[in-house]
C-alpha positions in Angstrom: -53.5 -32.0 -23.6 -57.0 -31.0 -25.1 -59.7 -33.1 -23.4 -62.2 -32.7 -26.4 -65.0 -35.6 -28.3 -64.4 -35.9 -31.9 -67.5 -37.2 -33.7 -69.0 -37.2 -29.7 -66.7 -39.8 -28.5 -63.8 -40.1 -26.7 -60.6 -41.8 -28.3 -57.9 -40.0 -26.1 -56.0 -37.0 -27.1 -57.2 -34.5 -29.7 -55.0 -31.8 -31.0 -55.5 -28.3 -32.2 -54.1 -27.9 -36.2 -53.6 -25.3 -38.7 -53.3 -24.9 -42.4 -54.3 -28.6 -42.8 -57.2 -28.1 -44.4 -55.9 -30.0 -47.4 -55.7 -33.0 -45.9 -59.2 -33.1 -44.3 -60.4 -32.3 -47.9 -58.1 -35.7 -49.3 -59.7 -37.7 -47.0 -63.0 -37.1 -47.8 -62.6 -36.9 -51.4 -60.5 -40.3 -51.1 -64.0 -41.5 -49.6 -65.6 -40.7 -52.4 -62.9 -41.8 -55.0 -62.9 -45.5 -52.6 -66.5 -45.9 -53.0 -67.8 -44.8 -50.2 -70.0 -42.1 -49.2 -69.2 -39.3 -45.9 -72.0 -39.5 -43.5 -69.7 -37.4 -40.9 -66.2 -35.9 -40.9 -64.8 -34.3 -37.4 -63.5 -30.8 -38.2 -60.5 -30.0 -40.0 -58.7 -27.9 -37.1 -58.4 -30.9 -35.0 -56.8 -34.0 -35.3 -56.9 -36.6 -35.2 -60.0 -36.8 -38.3 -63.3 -39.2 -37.9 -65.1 -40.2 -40.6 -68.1 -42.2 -40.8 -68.5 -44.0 -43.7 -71.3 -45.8 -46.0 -69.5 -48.5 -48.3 -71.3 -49.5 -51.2 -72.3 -52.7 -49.9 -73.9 -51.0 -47.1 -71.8 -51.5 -44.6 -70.8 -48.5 -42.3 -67.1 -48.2 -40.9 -65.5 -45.4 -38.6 -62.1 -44.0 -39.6 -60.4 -42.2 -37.0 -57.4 -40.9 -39.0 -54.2 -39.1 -38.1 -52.9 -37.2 -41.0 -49.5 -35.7 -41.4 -48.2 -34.1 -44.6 -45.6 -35.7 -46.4 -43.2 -33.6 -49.0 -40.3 -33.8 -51.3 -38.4 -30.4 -50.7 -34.7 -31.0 -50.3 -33.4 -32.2 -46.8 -30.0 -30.7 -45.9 -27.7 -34.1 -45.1 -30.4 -36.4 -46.7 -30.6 -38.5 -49.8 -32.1 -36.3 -53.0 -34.5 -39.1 -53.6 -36.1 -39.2 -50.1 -39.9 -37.7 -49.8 -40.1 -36.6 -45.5 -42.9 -36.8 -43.3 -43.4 -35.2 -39.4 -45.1 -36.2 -36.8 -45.8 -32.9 -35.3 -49.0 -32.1 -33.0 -49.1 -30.1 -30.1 -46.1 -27.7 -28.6 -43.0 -28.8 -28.5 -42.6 -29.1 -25.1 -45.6 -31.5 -25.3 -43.0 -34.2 -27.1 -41.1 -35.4 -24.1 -44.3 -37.1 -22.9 -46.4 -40.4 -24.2 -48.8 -39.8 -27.1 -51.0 -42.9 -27.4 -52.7 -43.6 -30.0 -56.6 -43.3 -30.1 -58.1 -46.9 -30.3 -61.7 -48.1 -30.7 -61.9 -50.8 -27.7 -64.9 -52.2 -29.3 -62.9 -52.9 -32.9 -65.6 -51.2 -34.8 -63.5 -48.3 -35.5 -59.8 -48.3 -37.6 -57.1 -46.2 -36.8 -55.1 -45.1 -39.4 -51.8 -43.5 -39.4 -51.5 -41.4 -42.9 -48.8 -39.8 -44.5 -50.3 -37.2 -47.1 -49.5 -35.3 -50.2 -52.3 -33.9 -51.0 -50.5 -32.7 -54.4 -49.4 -35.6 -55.7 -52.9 -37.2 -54.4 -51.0 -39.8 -52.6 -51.3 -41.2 -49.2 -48.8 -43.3 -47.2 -50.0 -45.5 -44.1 -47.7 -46.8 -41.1 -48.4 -49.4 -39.4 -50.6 -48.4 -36.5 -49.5 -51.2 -34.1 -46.0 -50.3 -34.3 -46.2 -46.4 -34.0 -48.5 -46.3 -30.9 -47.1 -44.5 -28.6 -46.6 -41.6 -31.6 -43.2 -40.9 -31.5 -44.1 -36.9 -31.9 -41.7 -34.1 -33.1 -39.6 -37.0 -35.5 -39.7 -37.4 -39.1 -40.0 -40.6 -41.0 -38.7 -40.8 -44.7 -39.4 -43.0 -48.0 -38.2 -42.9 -50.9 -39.2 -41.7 -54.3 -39.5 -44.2 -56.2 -41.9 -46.1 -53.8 -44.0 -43.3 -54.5 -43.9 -43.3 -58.1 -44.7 -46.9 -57.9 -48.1 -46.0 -55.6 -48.8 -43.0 -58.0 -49.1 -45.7 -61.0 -50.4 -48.4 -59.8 -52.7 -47.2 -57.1 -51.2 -49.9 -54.7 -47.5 -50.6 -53.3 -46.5 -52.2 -50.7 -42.7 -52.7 -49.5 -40.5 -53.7 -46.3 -38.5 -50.8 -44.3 -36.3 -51.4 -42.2 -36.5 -49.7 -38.6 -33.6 -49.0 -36.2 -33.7 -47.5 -32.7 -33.5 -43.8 -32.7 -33.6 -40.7 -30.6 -37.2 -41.8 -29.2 -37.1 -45.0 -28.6 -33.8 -47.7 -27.3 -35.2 -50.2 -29.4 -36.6 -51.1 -32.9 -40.2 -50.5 -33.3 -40.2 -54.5 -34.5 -38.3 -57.4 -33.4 -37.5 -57.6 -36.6 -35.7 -54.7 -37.5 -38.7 -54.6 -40.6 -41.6 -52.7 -41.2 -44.1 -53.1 -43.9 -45.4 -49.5 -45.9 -48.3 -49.4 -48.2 -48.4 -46.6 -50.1 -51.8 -46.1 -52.3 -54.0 -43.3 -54.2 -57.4 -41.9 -52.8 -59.3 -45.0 -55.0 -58.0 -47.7 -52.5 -58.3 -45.8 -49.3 -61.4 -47.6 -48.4 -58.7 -51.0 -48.9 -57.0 -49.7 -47.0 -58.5 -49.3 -43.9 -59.8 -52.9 -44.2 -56.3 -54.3 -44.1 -55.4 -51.8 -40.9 -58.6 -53.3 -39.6 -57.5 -56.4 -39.7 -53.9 -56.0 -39.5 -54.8 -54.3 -36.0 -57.6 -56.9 -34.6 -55.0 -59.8 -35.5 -51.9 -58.2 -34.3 -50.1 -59.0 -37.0 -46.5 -58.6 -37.6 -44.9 -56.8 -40.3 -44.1 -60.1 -42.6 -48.2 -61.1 -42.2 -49.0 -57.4 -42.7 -46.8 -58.0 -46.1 -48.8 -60.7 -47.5 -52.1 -59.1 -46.4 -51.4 -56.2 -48.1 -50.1 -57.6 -51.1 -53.1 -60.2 -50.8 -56.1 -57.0 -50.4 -55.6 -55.7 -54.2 -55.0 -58.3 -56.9 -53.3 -57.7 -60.2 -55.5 -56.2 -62.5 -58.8 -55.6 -60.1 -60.9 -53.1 -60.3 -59.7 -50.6 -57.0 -63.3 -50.1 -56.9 -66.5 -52.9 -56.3 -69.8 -51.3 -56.8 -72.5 -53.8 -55.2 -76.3 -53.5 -55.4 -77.4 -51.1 -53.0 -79.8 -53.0 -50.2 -83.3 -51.0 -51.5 -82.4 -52.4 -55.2 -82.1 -56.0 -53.8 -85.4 -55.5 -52.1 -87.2 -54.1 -54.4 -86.0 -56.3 -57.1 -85.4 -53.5 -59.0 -82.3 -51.1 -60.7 -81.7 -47.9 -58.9 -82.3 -46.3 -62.4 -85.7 -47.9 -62.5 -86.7 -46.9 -58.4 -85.2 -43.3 -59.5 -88.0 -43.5 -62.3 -90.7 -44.6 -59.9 -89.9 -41.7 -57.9 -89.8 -39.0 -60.4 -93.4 -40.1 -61.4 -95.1 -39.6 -58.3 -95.3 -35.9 -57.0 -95.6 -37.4 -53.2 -93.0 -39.7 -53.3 -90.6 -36.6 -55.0 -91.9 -34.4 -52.0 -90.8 -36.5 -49.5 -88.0 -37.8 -51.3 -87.0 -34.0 -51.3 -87.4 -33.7 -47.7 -85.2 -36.3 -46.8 -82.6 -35.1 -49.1 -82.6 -31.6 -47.7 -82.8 -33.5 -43.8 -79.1 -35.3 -45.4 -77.8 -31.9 -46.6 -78.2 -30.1 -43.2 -76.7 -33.2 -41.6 -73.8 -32.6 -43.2 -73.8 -29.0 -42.7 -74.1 -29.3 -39.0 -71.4 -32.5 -38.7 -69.3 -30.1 -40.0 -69.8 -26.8 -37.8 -67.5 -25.6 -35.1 -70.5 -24.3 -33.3 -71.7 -27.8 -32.9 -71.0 -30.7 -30.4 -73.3 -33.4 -31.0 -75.9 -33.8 -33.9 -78.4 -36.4 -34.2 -81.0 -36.9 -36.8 -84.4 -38.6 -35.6 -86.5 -40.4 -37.2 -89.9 -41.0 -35.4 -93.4 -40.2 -36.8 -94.5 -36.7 -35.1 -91.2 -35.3 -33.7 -88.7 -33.1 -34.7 -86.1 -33.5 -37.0 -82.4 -32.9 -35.3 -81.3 -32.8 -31.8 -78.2 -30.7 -31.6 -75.8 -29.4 -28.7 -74.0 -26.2 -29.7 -70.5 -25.3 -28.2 -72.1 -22.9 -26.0 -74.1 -25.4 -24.6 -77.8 -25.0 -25.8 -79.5 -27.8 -26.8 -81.8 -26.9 -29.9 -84.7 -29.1 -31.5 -84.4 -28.8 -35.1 -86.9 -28.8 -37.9 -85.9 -29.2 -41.2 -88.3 -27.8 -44.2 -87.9 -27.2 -48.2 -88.5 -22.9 -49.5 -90.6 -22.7 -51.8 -89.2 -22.0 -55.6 -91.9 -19.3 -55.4 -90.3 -16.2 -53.9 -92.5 -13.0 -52.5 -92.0 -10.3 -54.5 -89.8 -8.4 -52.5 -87.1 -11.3 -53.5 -87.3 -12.9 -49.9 -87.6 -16.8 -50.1 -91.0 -18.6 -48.1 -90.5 -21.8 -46.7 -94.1 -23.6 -46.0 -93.9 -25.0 -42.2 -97.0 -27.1 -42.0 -98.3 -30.5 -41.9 -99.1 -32.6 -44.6 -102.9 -32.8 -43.8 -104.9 -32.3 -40.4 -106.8 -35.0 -38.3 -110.6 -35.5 -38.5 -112.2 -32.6 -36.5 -109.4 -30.5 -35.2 -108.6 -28.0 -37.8 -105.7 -26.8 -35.7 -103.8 -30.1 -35.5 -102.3 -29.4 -39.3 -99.9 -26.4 -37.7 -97.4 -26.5 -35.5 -97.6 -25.7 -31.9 -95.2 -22.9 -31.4 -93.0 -25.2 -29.0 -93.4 -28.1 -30.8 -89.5 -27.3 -32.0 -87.1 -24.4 -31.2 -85.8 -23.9 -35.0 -86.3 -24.0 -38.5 -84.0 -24.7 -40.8 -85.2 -23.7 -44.1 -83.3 -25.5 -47.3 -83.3 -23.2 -50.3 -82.2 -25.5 -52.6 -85.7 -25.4 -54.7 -85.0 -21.0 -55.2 -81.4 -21.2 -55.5 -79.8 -24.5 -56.9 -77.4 -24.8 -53.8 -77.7 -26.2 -50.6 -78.0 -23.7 -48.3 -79.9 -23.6 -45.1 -81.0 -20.5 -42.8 -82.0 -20.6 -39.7 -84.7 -18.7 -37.2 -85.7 -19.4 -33.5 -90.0 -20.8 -33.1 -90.0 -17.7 -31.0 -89.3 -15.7 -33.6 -91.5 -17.1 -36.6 -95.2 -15.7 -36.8 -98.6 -17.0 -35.6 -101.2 -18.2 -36.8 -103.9 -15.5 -37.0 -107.0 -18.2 -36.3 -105.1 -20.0 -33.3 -102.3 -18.3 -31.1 -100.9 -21.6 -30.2 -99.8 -22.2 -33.9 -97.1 -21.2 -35.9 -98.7 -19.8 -39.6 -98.2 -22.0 -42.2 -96.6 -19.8 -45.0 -93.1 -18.0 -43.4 -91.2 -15.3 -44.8 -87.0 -16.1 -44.3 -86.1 -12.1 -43.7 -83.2 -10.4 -42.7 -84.2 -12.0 -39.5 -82.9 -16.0 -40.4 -79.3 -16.6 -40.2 -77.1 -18.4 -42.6 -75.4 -20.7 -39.2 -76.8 -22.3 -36.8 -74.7 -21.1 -34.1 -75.8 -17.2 -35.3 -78.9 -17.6 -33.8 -79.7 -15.3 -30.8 
């Protein structure tokens, strides 16, 4: 049993996983495809996956997700038309115990239990109430044609029944029934809201049915695109704030900055040598706090290279305040301990967004005052592409 955080929190057991990259990368293009937006996703050698997620009507939902692949290679003794999932983490020996599900006790978080074919882009969901404990090293089956049906219409939903098996003396339900919803990465944001609800109401498999079939109606749009909350108080288009932007040189700066600051969010949600990440937002600090693996706690601050390059090649990335206060020249540059890193974006010299790193300690001085880092830096051989690189 791994005692680990995913996305810095504790939901229980987390499992080390190979060769699943393809299924982290579904669920995050699914996201997208849903209408959301990723503002974190756990790594993809563990499972089970968090995602925090931004829905278009601003609202912000946790997925914690436990993905299993799902396949149609031929089964010897099964049906032709039967597509096979397993439920398969951890050593085999691990199997004979209890594997509870991870569970937000708070309800702000959904648990989803997916079955995935990444190649068909296709996702099947079980019902999380009745497959907690996870009945690991067994294999669940569907058929076919309920796939088909989800691959062309986005959305199908159908009753199983359930019987009592090697794991378990009993049906999962009372019922001998189980619903399955079946559904392509557009709806997996629908998704999750009916697991949401299905799991905060405890509802059965009939009431899971008609929730399901309720949550996409014939002929919707899989996809609701509502005004974003800046548009609403602005009382303006996002086209026409995007304009307002682009025709101010200060508001593009800082716009620039903040894009750059989302950027290296990302990068550092998503890199092993990182534990926690948080991005601040206070007037005069830094801009990250981050825990690595190996235990050092770094203060972060993010800045834009210049599209200018010196003309050796090597990129320069400004690290300065925007002006200085009345009668202290000094206060426009950074105290040399004011952070421990900077992480310059190189976006404006290279198109892509790429960071590299460098220890305070490391950065030159200001040649007027010792205390101060010099404004203009060069990113040598010295700056590092990750974070956890750093000496």
């Amino acid at each position: 049993m791994e005692h680990e955080l995913v996305a810095g929190r504790s939901f229980g057991e987390v499992y080390r996983v190979q060769n699943r990259a393809d299924l982290h990368d579904f669920l995050l293009n699914a996201v997208e495809a849903s209408g959301g937006r990723v503002l974190y996703a756990s790594e993809p050698n563990r499972a089970p996956i968090y995602l925090g997620v931004q829905l278009a009507s601003d609202e912000r939902l946790g997925m914690l997700v436990y993905p299993f692949r799902i396949t149609t290679n031929d089964i010897p003794n099964r049906p032709a038309d039967e597509v096979r999932g397993q439920l398969r983490y951890g050593s085999e020996k691990s199997w004979l115990r209890e594997h509870p599900v991870g569970r937000d006790t708070a309800g702000v978080d959904v648990t989803m239990i997916l079955g995935i074919d990444p190649l068909a882009e296709v996702a099947v969901g079980l019902d999380a109430n009745l497959w907690d404990p996870l009945p690991m090293g067994i294999s669940f089956y569907l058929k076919q044609v309920d796939v088909d049906a989800a691959m062309s219409s986005g959305w199908h939903v159908w009753e199983k029944k359930n019987r009592a098996g090697t794991k378990r003396q009993d049906a999962r339900s009372p019922l001998n029934l189980e619903t399955v919803v079946a559904f392509t990465p557009e709806h997996l944001i629908d998704y999750a809201r009916l697991e949401r609800r299905s799991t905060s109401l405890r509802l059965d498999p009939p009431l899971r049915f008609a929730a399901a079939k309720a949550i996409i109606k014939e002929g919707a749009s899989p996809v609701v695109v509502g005004r974003h909350v800046l548009e609403e108080q602005f009382a303006l288009s996002s086209e026409q704030i995007l304009d307002i932007i682009g025709g101010r040189n200060r508001l593009a700066v800082a716009v620039r900055g903040g894009v750059a600051e989302y950027h290296l969010e990302q990068q550092l949600a998503l890199s092993p040598d990182v534990l926690i990440s948080e991005r601040l937002d206070v007037d005069a600090l830094h801009d990250f706090d981050v825990e690595l693996a190996d235990e050092r706690s770094l203060r972060i601050e993010c800045k834009n290279a210049s599209p200018k390059t010196f003309a050796d090649g090597s990129h320069r990335v400004e690290v300065q305040k925007t002006r200085a206060s009345k009668g202290d020249p000094a206060s426009r540059f950074y105290r040399i301990d004011a952070f421990d890193v900077v992480a310059a974006c190189l976006f404006s010299a290279t198109g892509n967004w790429e960071f590299r790193f460098a220890r305070t300690v490391d950065l030159e001085r200001h040649k007027l005052f010792p205390d101060r880092l010099a404004p203009i830096q060069r990113v040598s051989e010295r700056w590092v592409c990750e974070i956890g690189a750093l000496p």
